[in-house]
C-alpha positions in Angstrom: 0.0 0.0 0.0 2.8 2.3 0.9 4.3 1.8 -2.3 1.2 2.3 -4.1 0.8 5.7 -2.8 4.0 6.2 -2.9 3.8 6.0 -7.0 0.8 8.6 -6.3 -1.8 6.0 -6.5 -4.9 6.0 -5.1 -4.7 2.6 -3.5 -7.6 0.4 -1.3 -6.8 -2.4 0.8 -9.8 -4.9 0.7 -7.5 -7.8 2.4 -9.1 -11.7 1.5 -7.3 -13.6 3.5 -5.4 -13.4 6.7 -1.8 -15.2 7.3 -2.1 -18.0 10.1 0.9 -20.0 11.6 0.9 -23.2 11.9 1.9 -25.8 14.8 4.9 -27.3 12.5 7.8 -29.1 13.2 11.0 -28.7 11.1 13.4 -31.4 11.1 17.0 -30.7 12.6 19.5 -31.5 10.1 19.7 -32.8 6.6 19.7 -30.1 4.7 21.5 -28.1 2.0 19.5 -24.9 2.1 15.8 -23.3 2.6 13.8 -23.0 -0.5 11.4 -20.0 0.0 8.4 -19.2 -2.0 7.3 -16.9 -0.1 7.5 -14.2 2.2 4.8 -14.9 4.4 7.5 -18.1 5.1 10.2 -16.3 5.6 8.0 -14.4 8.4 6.7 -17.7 9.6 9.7 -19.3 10.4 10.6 -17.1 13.0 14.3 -17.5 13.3 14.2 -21.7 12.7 16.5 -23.1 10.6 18.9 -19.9 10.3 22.2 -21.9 9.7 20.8 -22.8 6.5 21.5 -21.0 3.2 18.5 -19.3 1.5 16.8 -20.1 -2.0 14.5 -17.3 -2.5 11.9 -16.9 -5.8 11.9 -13.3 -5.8 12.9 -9.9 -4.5 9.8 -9.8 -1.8 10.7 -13.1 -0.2 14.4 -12.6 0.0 14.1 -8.5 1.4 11.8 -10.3 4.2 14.1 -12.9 4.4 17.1 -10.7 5.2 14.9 -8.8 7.5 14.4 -12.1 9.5 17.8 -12.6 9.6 18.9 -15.2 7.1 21.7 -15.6 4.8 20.4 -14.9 0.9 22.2 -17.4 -1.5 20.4 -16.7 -4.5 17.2 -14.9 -5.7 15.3 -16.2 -8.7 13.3 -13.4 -11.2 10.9 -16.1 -13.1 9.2 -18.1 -10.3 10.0 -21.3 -8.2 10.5 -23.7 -11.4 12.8 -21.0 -13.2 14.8 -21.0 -9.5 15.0 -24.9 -9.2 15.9 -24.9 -12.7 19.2 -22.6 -12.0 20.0 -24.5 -8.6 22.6 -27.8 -8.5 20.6 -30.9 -8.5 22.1 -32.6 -5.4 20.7 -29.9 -3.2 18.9 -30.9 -0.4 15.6 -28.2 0.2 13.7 -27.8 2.7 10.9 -25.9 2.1 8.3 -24.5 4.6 5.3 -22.9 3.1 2.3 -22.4 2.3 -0.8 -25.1 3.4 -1.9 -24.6 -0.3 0.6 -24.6 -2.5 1.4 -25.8 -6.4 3.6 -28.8 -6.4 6.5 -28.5 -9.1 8.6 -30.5 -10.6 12.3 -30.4 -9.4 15.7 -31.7 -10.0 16.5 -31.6 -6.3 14.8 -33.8 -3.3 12.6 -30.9 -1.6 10.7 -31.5 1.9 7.7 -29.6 1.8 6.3 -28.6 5.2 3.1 -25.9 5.7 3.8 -23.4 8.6 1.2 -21.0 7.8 -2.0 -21.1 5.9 -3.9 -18.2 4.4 -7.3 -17.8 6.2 -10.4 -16.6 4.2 -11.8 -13.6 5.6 -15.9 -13.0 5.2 -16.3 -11.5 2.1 -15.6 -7.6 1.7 -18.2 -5.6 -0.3 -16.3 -5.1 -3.4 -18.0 -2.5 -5.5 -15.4 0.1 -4.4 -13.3 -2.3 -7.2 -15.7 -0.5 -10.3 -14.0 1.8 -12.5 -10.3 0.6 -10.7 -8.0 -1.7 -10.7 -7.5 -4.6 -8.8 -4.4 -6.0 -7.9 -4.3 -9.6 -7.7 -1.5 -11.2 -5.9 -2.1 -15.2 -6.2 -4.2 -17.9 -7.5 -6.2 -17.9 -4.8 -6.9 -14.3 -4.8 -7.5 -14.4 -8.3 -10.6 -17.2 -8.4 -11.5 -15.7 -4.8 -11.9 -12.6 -6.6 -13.9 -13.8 -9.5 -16.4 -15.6 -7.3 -17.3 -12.5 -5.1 -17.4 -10.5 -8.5 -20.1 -12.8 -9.3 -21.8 -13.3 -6.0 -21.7 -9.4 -5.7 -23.2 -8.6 -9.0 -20.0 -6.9 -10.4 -19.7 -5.5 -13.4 -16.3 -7.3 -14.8 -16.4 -5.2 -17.6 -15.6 -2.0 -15.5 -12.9 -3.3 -13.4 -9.2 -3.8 -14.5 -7.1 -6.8 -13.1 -3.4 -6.8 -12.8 -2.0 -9.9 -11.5 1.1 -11.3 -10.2 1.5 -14.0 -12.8 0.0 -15.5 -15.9 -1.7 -18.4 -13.5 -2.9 -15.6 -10.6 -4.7 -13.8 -14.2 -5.8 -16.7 -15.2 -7.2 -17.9 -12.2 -9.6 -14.3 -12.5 -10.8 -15.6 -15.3 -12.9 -13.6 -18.4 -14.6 -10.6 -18.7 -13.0 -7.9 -16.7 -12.3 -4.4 -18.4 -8.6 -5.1 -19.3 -6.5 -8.4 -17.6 -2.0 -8.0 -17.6 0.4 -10.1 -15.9 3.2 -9.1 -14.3 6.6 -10.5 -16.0 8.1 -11.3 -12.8 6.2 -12.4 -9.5 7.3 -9.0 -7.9 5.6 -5.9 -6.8 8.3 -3.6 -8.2 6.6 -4.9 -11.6 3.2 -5.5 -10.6 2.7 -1.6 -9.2 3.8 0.2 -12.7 1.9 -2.5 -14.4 -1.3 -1.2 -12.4 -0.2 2.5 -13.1 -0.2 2.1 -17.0 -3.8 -0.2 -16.7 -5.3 3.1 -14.9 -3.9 5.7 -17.1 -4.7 3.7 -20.8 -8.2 3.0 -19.8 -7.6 -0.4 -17.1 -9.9 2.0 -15.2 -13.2 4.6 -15.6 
């Protein structure tokens, strides 16, 4: 939000989920390095596993990761398959994160373990969104999005959605006013992308 504005946009927060922890246990030793997806995770592991190198899939998740104290190895630019893709196959991962996540295929054995789930909040009323446009940060958001549109009696046609990445857009799904994706999963992209959708016509 406080880069938003800072850019001299009007910006909204109508929040649809809230970050939960989860009661998990990480396994002492056996590891190469944390794989980080996110930066909810990096948050969530609240100083565990700090010895280890990190992974992290974008700018977001390895500035938080820093903040929390961990040593950034590497920082990918095209999402977590691009990352694996870059890393040495005999890499051990560990990888806290999300309860729902989208499993991909690596070269590297990974341990996936959930510490925090995102929480649906009761829905928001959501025709502030008409004649804007809404920033859509993951998949879930995105088909969360398109099913309040619908259950609210939005008009799609008036609202503008710029998304994360190609799957967070596609998960939105048809009809709105103007859809782009961001070309990488950060919101140093996503923001100007937003800007340009208001000021060509993403908005009324």
């Amino acid at each position: 939000m406080a880069r938003a504005r800072g850019m001299g946009l009007e910006a909204i927060a109508v929040p649809l989920f809230e970050i939960q922890p989860l009661a998990a246990v990480l396994p002492a030793g056996g590891f190469d390095a944390l794989l980080l997806t996110s930066a909810n995770a990096a948050r969530m592991l609240d100083g565990r596993c700090r010895e280890l190198p990190v992974h992290a899939v974008g700018a977001a998740t390895a500035r938080a990761a820093e903040a929390a104290g961990y040593a950034v190895a590497s920082r990918g630019t095209g999402g977590v398959q691009a990352l694996l893709s870059d890393l040495p196959p005999h890499l051990r991962l560990l990888h806290p994160c999300g309860e729902d996540r989208i499993a991909v295929a690596a070269r590297q054995p990974v341990t996936a373990i959930p510490i925090y789930r995102s929480a649906m909040l009761p829905a928001p009323p959501l025709a502030v969104l008409e004649g804007q446009v809404a920033l859509v940060h993951s998949l879930r958001a995105g088909a969360r999005l398109a099913e309040l549109a619908d259950a609210q009696q939005l008009d799609r046609g008036r609202i503008g959605v710029a998304a994360i990445s190609p799957a967070a857009a596609a998960a939105a799904g048809p009809g709105w006013r103007r859809v782009a994706a961001a070309a990488e999963p950060a919101d140093s992209v996503l923001l100007p992308l937003a800007a340009r959708l208001c000021h060509d016509g993403g908005a009324g």
